[in-house]
N, C-alpha and C positions, 0 to 999 in steps of 0.2 A: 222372207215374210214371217215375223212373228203373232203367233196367234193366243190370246188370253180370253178360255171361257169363262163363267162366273153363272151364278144363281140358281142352281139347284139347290135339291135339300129332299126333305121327307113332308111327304102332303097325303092327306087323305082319299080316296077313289073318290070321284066328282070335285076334285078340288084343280086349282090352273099355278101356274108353276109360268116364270118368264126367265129366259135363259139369255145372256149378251154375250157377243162374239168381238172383242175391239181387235183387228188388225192394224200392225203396223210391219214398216220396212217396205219393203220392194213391194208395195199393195197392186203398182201398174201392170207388175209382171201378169196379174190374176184376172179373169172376168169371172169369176162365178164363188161364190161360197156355198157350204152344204150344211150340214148338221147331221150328222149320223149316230147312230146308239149300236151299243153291244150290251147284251141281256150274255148273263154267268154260261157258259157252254155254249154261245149259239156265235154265231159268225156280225162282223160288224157290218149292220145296213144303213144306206141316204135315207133320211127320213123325209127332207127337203132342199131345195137348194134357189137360189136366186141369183140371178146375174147383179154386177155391178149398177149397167146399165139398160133399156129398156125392161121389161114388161116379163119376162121370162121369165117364170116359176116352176118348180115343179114339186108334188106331195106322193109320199109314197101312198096307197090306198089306205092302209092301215090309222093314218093319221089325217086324211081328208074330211076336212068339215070341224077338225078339232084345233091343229095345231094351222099358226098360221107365221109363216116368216116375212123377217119384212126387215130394210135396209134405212141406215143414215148416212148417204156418203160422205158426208162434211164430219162426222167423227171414226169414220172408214169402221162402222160398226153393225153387226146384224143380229139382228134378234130371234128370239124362235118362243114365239105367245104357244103354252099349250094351256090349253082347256079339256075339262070333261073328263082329266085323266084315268086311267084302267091300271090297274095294279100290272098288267100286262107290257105294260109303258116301262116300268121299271127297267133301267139299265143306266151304263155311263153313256153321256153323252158328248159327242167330237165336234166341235167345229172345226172346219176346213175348206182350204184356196186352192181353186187351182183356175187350168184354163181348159180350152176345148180338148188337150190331151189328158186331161184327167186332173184329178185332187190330188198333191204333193206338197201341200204345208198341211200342217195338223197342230191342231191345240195340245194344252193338258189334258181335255175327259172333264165331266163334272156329274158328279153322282146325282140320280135321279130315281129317289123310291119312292112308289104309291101304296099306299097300305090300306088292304079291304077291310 
């Protein structure tokens, strides 16, 4: 499974920033995708993740109410809409496949800074 993120940059606090995730390759191998970020020293966290199929979402707290994910599966592509950003949001961000054993394909990263 290869994985190509896109659409970061530099945005102002209170500004929304849309990030796309297009998988390709062995996409069947995977049910879930996630999005995760790494801020400079600190360890990398899911920020969200969405199954292929049904309904099953999940927001870390820190991003609840702001950022929201959400899938195309006819372009095997998934999104991650942030809003409201916090300069605290700043980090690269990872899109990533896996299944109910865990995330094992991973993107490039795509930089993401909020400037107060």
């Amino acid at each position: 499974v290869q994985l190509q993120a896109s659409g970061g940059g530099l945005v102002q606090a209170g500004g929304s920033l849309r990030l796309s995730c297009a998988a390709s390759g062995r996409t069947f191998s995977t049910n879930t995708m996630g999005w995760f970020r790494q801020a400079p020293g600190k360890e990398r966290r899911l920020v969200a993740a969405i199954r292929w199929t049904g309904g099953s979402i999940y927001y870390a707290d820190s991003v609840k109410g702001r950022f929201t994910i959400s899938r195309d599966n006819a372009k095997n592509t998934v999104y991650l809409q942030m809003n409201s950003l916090k300069p605290e949001d700043t980090a690269v961000y990872y899109c990533a496949a896996g299944s109910d054993g865990g995330f094992n394909h991973w993107g490039q990263g795509t930089q993401v800074t909020v400037s107060s």
